[in-house]
C-alpha positions in Angstrom: -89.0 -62.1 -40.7 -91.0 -63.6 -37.8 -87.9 -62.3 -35.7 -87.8 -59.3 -36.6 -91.4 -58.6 -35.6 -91.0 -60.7 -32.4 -87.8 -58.6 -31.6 -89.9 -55.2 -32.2 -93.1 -56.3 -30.0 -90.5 -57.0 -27.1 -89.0 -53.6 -27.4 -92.4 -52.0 -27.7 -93.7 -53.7 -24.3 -89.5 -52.8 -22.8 -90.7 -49.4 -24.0 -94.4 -48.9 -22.8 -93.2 -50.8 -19.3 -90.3 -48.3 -18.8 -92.5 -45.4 -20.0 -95.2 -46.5 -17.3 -92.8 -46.8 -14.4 -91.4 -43.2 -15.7 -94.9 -42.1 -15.4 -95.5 -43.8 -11.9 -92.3 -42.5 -10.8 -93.1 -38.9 -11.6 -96.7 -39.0 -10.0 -95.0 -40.2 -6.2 -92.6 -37.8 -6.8 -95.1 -34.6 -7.8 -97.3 -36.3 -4.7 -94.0 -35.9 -2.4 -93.7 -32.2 -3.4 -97.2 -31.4 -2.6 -97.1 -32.9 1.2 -93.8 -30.8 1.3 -95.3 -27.5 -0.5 -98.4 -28.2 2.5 -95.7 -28.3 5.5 -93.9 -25.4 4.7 -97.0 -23.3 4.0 -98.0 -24.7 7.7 -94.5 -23.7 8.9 -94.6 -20.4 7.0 -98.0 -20.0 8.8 -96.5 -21.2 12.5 -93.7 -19.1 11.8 -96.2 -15.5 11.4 -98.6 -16.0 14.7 -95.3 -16.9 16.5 -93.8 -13.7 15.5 -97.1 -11.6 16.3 -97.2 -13.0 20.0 -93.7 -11.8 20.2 -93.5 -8.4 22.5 -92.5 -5.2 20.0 -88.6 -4.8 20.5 -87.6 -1.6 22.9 -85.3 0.3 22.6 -82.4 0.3 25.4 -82.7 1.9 28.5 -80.6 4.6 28.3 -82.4 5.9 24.4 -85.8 5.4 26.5 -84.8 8.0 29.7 -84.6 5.7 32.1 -81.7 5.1 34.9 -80.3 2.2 35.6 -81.6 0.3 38.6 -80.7 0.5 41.7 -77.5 -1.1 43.3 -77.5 -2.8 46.4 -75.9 -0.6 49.2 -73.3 -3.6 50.1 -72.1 -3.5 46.5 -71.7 -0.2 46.4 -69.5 -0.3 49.4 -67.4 -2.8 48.5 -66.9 -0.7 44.8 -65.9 2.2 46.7 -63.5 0.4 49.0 -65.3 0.5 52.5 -64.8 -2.6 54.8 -68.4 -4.7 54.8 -69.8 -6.2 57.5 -67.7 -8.5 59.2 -70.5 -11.4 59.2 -70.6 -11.5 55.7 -67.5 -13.0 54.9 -66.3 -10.0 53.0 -62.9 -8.4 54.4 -61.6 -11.1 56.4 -58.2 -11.7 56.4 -56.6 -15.6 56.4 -55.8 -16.5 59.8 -52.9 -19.1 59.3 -53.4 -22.7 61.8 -50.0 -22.5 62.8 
């Protein structure tokens, strides 16, 4: 009998200690989930004023009415086919050292 009873208490403490641990274990974790709930609400946060200090997306040039820039007169030559000025390297033919 007194077996029997001893056998019992020990699974009663097994029991209670696993039931603890159990307990401990899901307080770290709820803790854990907390911190993480707290960074992504700061991210979610970060994430907002970074978009507001971002300039309001245009529209392309051409929808907006305006030409496009400028080319450089040297470029323009050289896409119509004119000879450039000889200084600038452009044109110049391969002069062989033999």
């Amino acid at each position: 009998m007194t077996n029997t009873a001893t056998t019992d208490e020990a699974t009663a403490e097994r029991l209670e200690r696993r039931w603890f641990a159990a307990l401990k274990a899901a307080s770290a974790a709820r803790s854990e989930c907390e911190d993480l709930l707290e960074v992504i609400e700061r991210a979610r946060s970060d994430w907002r004023a970074a978009r507001r200090r971002l300039p309001a997306p245009q529209p392309p040039r051409a929808a907006r009415g305006q030409p496009r820039a400028a080319r450089a007169p040297e470029r323009d030559a050289r896409a119509r086919g004119d000879r450039a000025d000889p200084d600038d390297g452009i044109g110049r033919e391969v002069q062989s050292a033999a």
